[in-house]
C-alpha positions in Angstrom: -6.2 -5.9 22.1 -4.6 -5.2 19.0 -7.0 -2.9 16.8 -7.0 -1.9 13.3 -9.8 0.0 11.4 -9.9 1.2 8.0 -11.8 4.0 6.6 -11.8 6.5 3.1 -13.1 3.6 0.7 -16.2 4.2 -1.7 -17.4 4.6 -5.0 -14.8 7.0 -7.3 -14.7 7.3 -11.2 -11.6 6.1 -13.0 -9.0 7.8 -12.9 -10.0 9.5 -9.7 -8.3 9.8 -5.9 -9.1 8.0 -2.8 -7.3 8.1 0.5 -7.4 5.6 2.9 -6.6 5.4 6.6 -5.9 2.6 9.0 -6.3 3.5 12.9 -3.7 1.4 14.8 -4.3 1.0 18.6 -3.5 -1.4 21.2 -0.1 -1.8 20.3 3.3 0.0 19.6 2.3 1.3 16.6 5.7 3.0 15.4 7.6 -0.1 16.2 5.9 -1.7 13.1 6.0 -2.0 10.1 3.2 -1.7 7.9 1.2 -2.9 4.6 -1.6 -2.7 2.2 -3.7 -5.4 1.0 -6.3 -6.0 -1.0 -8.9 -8.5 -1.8 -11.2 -8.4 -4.8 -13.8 -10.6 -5.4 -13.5 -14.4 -5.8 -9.3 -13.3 -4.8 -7.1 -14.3 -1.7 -5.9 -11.5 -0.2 -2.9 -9.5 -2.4 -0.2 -7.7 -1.0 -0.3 -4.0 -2.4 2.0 -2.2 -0.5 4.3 -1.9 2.5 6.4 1.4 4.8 9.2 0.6 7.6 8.8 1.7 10.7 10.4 5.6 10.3 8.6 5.2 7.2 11.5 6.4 5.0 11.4 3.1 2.8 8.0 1.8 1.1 7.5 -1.0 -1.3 4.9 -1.5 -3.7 3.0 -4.2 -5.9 4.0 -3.3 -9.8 0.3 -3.2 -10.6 0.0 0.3 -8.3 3.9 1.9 -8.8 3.3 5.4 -9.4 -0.2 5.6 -8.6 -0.5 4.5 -5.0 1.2 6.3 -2.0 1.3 4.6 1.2 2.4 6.9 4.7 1.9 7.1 8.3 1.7 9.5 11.1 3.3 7.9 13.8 2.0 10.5 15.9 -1.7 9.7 15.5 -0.8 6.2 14.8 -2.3 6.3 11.7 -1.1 4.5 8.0 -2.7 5.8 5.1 -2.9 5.2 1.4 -3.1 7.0 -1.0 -4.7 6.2 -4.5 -4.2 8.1 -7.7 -5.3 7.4 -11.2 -7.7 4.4 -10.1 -8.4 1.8 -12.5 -11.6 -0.5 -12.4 -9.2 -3.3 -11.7 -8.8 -1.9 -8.5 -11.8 -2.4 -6.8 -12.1 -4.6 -3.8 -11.8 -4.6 -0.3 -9.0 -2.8 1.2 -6.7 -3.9 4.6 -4.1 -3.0 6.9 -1.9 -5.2 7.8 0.6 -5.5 11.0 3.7 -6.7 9.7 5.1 -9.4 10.7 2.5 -10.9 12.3 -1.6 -11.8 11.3 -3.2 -8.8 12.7 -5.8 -7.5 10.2 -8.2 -4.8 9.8 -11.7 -5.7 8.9 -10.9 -3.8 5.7 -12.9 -0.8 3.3 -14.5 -1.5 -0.2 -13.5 0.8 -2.4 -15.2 0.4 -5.8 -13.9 2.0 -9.0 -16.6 2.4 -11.6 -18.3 5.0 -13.8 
């Protein structure tokens, strides 16, 4: 069965760092591509960023441009994201995504607050 699980979320200041990972497994993870969403409260879920499969070509929401870093490690079959400069207005529940199809994690809160 096709498993993603998140991990890194929490409670950082603004304007801190927070990295993310999304363990892919019962699948071929590098023949994926793969995205970032996120869902805040009372929100459907928002698409926040996305790598090809050799990872060589990302995409991002504008909201997170410069800030956010998304990556994997085909080896460990692992996507990450990265977050710099965190704003309050990104807080909420962080998933991975299988692209292409409607394979979800279960998703990590990360809360940005002072």
């Amino acid at each position: 069965q096709v498993q993603l699980v998140e991990s890194g979320g929490g409670l950082v200041q603004p304007g801190g760092t927070l990295t993310l990972s999304c363990a892919a497994s019962g699948f071929s993870f590098t023949n994926y591509p793969m995205s970032w969403y996120r869902q805040a409260p009372g929100r459907g879920r928002d698409f926040v960023a996305t790598i090809n499969q050799g990872g060589d070509f990302t995409s991002y929401v504008d909201s997170v441009k410069g800030r956010f870093t998304i990556s994997r490690d085909n080896a460990k079959n692992t996507l990450y994201l990265q977050m710099n400069s965190l704003k309050p207005e990104d807080t909420a529940v962080y998933l991975c995504r299988r692209a292409g199809t409607d394979s979800w994690g279960r998703g990590t809160q990360v809360n940005v607050s002072s």
